[in-house]
Backbone as a ProteinNet text record, in pm:
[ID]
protein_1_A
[PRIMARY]
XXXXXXXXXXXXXXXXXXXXXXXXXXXXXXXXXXXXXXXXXXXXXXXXXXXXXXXXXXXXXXXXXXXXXXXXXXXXXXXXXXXXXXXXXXXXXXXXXXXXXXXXXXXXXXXXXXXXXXXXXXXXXXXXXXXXXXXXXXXXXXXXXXXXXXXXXXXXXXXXXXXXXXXXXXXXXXXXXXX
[TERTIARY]
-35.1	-120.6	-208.8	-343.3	-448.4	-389.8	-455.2	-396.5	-438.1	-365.5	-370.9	-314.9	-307.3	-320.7	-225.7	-132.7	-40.1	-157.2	-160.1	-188	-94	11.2	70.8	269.3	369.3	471.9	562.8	666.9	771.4	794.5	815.8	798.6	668.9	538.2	389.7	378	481.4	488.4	542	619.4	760.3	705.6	627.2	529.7	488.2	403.7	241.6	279.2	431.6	449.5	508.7	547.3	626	503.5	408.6	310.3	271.2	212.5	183.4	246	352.5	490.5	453.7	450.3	425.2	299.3	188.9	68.6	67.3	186.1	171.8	246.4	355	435.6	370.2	233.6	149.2	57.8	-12.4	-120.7	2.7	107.5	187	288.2	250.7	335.3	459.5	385	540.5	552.3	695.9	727.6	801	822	935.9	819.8	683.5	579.2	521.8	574.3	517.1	625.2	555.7	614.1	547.6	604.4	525	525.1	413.3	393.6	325.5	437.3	364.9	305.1	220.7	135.8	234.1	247.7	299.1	235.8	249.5	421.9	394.9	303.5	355.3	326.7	272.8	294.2	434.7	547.5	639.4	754.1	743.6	815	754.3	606.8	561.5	613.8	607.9	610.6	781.1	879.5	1006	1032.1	945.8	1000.6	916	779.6	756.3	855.4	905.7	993.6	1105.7	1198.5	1311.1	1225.9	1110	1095.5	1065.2	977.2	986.3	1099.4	1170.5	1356	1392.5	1368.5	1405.4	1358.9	1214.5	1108.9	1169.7	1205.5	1182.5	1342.7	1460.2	1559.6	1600.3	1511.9	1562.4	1494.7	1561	1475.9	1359.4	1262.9	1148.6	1156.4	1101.2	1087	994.9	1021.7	1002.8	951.9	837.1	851.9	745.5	726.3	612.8	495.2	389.8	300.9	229.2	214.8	181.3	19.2	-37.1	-225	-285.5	-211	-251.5	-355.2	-281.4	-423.4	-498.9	-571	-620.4	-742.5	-718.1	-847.4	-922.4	-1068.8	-1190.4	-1222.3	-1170.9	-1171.1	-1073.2	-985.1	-889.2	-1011.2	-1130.1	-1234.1	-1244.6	-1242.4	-1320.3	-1233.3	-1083.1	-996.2	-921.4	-903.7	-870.9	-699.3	-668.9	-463.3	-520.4	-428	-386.3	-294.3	-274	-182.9	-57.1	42.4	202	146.7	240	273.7	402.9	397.9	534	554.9	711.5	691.6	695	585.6	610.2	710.8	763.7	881.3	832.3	807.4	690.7	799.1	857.5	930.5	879.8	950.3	921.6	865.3	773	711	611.5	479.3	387.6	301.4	315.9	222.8	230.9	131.6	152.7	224.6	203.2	291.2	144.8	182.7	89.1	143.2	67.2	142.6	6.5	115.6	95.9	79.3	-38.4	3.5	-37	71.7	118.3	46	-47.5	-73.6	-64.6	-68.9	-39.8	-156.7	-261	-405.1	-507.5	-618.6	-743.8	-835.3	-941.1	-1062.1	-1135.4	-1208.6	-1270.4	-1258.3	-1142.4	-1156.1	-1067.7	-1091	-1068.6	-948.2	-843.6	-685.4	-664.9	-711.2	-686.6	-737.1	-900.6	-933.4	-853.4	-823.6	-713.1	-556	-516.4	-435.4	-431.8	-579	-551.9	-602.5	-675.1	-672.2	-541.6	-443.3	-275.9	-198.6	-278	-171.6	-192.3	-305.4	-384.2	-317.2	-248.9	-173.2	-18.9	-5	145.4	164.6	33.1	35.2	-119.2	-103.9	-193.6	-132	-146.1	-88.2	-168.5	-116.5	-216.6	-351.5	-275	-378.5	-323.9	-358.9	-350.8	-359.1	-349.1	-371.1	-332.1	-435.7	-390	-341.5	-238.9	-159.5	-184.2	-259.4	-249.6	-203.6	-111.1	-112.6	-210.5	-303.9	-405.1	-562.1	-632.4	-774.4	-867.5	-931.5	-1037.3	-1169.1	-1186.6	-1330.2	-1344	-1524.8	-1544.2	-1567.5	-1576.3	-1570.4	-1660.9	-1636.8	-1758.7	-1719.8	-1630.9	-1612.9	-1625.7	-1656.2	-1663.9	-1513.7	-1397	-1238.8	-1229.5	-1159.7	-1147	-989	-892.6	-772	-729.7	-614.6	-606.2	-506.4	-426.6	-318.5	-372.3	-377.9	-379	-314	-222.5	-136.8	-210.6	-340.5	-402.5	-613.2	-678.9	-824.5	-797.7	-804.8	-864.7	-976.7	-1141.5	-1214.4	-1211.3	-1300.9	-1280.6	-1401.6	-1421.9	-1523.9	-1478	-1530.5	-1494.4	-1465.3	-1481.2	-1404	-1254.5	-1220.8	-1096.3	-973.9	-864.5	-754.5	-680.3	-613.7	-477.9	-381.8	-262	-129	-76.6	64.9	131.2	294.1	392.3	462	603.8	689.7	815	919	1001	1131.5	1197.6	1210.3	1240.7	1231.4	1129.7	1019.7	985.2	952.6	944	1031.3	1160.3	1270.7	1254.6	1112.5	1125.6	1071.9	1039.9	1034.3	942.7	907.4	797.7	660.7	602.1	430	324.7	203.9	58.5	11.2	-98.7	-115.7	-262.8	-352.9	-480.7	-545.8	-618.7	-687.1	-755	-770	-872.9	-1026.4	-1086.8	-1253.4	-1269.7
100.9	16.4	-66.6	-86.2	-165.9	-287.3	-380.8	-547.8	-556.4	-704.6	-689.5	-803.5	-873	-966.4	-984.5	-1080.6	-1086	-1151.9	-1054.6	-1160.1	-1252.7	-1156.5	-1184.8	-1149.9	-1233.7	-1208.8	-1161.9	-1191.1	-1147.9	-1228.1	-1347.7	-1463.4	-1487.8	-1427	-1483.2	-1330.8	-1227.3	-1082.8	-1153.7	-1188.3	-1225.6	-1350.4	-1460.7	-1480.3	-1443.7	-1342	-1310.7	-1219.9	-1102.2	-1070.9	-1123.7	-1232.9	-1310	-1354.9	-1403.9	-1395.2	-1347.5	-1219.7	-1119	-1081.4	-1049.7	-1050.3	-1138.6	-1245.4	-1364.1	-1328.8	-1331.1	-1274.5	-1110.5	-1010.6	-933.5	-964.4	-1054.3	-1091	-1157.8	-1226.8	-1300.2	-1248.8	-1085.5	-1028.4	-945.8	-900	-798.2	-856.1	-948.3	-968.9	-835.2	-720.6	-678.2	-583.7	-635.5	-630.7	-433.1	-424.3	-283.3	-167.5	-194	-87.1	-101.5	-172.6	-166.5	-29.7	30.3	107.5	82.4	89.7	63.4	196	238	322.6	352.3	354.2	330.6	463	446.2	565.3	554	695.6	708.3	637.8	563.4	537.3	452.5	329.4	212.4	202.8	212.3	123.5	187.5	247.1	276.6	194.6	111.8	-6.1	-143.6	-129.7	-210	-214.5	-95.1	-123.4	-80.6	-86.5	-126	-262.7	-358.3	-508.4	-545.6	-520.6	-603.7	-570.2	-466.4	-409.7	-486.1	-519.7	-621.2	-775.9	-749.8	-924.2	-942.4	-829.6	-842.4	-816.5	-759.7	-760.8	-896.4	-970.6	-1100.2	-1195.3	-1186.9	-1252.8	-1221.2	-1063	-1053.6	-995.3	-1055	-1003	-859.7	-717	-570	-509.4	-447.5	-308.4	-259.2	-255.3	-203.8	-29.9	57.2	190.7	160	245.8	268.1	416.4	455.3	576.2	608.2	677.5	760.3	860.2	860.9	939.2	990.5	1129	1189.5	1193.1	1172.2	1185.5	1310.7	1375.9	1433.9	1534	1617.8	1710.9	1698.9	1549	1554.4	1404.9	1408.2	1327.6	1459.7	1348.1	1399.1	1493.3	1447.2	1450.4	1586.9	1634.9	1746.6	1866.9	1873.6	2018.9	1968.2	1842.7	1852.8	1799.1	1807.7	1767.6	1885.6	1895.1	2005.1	2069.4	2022.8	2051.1	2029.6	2090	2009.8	1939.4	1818.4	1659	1792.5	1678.2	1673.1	1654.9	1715.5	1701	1664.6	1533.8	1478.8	1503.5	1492.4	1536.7	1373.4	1366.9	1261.9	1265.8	1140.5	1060.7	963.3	1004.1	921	908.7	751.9	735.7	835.6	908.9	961.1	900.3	989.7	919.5	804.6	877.8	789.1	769.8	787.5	763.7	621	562.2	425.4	313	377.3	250.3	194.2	85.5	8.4	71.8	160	161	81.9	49.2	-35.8	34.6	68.3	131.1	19.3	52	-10.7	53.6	-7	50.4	-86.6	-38.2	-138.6	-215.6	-99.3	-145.8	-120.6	-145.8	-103.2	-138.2	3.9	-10.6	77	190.1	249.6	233.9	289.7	316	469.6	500.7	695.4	726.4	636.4	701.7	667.5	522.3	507.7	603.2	674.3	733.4	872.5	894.8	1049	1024	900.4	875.6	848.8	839.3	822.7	961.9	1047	1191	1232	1211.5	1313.4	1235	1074.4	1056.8	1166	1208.5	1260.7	1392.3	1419.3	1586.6	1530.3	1440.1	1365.3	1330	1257.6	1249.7	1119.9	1037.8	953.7	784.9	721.8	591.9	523.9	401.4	345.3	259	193.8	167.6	189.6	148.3	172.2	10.4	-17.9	-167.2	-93.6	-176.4	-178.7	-298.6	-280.6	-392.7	-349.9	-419.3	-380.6	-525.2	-487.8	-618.4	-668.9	-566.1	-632.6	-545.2	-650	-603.1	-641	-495.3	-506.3	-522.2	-495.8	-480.6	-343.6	-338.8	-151.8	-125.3	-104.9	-15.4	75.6	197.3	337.3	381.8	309.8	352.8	225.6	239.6	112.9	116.9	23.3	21.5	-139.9	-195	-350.3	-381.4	-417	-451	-559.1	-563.1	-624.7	-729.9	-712.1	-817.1	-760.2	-907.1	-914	-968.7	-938.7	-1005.1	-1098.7	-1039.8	-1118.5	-1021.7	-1104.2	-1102.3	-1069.4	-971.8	-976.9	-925.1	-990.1	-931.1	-878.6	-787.8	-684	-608.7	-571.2	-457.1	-306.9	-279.3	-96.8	-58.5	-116.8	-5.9	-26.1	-182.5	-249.6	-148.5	-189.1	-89.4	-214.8	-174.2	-267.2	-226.5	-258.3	-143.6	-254.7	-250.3	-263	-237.7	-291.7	-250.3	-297	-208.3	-253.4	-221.5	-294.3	-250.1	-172.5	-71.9	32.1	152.3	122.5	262.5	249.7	153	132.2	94.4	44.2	-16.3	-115.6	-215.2	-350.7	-414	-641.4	-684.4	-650.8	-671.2	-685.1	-764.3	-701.1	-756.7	-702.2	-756.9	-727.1	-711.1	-658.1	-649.5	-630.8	-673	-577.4	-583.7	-517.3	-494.6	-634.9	-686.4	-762.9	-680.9	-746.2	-686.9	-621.5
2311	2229.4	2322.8	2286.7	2363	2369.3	2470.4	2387.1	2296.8	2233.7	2114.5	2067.1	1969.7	1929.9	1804.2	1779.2	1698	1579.5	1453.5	1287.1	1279.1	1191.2	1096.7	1163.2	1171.6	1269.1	1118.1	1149.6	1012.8	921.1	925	844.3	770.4	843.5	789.9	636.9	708.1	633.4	501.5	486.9	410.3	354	361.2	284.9	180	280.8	193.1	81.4	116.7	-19.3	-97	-72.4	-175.9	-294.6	-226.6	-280.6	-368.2	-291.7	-409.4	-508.5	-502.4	-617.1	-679	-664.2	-788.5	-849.5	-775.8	-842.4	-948.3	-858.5	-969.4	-1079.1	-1049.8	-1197	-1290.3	-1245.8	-1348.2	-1428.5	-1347.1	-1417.7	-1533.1	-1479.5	-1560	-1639.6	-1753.6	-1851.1	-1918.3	-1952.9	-1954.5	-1822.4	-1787.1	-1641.9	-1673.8	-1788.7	-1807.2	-1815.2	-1794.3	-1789.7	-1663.3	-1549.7	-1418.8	-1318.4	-1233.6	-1165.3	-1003.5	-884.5	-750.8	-639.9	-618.9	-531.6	-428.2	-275.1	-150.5	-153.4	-62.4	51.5	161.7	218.8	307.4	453.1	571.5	591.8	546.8	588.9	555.6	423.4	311.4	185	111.9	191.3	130.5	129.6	266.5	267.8	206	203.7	128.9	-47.3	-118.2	-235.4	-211.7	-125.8	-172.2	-135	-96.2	-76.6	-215.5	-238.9	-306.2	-423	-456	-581.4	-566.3	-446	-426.1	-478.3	-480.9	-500.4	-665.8	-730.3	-865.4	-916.9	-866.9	-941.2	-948.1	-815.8	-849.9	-944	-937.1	-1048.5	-1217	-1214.9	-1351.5	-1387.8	-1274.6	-1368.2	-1391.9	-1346.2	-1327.8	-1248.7	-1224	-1130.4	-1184.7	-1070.4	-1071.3	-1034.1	-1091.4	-1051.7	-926.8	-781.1	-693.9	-632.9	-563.5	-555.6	-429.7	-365.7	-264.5	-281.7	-257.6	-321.4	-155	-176.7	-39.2	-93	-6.7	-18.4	68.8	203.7	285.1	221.9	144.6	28.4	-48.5	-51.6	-144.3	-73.5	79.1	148.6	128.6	147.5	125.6	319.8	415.4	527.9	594.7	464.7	519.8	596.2	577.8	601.4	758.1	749.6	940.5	1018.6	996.5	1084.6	1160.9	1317	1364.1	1304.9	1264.2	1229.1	1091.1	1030.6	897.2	899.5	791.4	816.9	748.7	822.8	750.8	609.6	529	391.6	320.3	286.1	250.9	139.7	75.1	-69	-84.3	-253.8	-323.9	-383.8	-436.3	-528	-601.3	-695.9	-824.5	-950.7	-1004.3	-1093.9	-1217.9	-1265.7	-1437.4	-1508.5	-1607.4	-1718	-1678.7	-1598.8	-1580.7	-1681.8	-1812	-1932.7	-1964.7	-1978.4	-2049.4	-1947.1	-1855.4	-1729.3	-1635.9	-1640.4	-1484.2	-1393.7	-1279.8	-1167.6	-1039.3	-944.3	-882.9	-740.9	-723.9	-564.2	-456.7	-360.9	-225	-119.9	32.1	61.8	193	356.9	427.2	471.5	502.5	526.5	440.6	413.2	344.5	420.7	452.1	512.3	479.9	465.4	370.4	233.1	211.6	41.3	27.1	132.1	131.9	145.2	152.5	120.5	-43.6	-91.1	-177	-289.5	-232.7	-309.4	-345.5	-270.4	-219	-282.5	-328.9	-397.6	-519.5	-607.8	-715.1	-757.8	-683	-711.4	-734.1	-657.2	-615.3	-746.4	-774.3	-916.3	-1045.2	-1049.6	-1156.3	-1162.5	-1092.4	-1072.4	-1109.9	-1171	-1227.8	-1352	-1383.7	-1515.5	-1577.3	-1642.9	-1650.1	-1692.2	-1584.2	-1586.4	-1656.3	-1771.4	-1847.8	-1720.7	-1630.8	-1566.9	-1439.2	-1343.8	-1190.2	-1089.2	-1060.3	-938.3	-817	-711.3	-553.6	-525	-457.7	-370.2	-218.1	-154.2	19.7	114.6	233.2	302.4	351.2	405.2	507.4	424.1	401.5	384.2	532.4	563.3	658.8	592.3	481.6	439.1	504.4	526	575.6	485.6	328.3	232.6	270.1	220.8	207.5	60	-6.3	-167.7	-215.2	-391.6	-451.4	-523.8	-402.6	-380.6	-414.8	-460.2	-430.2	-492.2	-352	-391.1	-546.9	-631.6	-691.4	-623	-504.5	-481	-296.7	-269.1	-124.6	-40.5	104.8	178.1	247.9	332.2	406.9	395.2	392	454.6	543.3	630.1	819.9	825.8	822	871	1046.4	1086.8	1194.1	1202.9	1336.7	1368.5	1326.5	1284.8	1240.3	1374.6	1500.3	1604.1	1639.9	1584.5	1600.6	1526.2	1528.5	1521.5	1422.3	1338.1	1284.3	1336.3	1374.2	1403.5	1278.3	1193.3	1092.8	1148.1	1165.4	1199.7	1144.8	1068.1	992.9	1033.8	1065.5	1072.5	1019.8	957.3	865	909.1	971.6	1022.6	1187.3	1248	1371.4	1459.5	1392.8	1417.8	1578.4	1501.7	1596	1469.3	1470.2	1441.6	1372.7	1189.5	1131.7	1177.7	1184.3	1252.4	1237.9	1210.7	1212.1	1330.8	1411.9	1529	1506.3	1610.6	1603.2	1762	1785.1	1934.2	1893.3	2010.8	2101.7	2100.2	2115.5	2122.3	2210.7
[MASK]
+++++++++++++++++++++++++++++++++++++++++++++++++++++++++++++++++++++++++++++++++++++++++++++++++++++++++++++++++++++++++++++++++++++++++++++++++++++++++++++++++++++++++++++++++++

């Protein structure tokens, strides 16, 4: 990793979704039609904390699940490999449910867009929300998170790294290059 610069440490993480959890428990009055779904890697640990935190808010389990995007970026034609393909794990019965996708960063627009294509091959959720930790801005789609961990504006050449214990197995942290 370049240098780089600590955001957000584990405590500032643990925060900001606490946060958001509260914010989604406020737009989503009924809590038994919400479902949360990361993007692979990171919004998968994302939408299983924020799901530990609306359990707490609202008293039950939240459906939890993973949604693979790799086939369905706009970008699969001009990349030399083709990506890994994970299988998704998408709670049952997405009719008539909010689902909530989890995602760690946002900066184009173009995973999210590639994910609400791959929901559309599942079924049809009454509506859809983004939850991301970190907004870069960047858009090249008209994308705009509904729940946010943190603003980081950034140069499009800058890097985020995201890093969870779950998955990286060191301390939860935000990171980004230096200029």
């Amino acid at each position: 990793m370049p240098e780089s610069t600590v955001i957000l440490d584990s405590a500032a993480i643990q925060r900001a979704l606490t946060r958001v959890a509260h914010e989604i428990a406020e737009r989503n009055e009924n809590s038994s039609e919400v479902v949360l779904v990361g993007i692979p890697e990171g919004g998968v640990p994302l939408a299983q904390r924020l799901g530990k935190f609306l359990a707490e808010i609202w008293k039950h389990t939240v459906p939890t699940g993973s949604l693979d995007v790799s086939m369905h970026r706009d970008d699969i034609r001009i990349r030399p490999r083709l990506p890994f393909v994970a299988v998704s794990h998408l709670p049952p019965d997405l009719e008539d449910r909010t689902l909530i996708l989890a995602d760690d960063v946002l900066f184009s627009g173009r995973t999210c867009r590639a994910a609400m294509d791959s929901i559309a091959s599942f079924g049809r959720p009454r509506r859809i929300q983004l939850a991301v930790l970190i907004d870069r801005g960047h858009r090249e789609l008209p994308i705009r998170p509904d729940y946010v961990g943190k603003n980081l504006p950034t140069s499009p050449a800058q890097r985020v790294y995201v890093r969870f214990q779950s998955i990286d197995k060191v301390p939860d942290s935000v990171w980004m290059d230096k200029e």
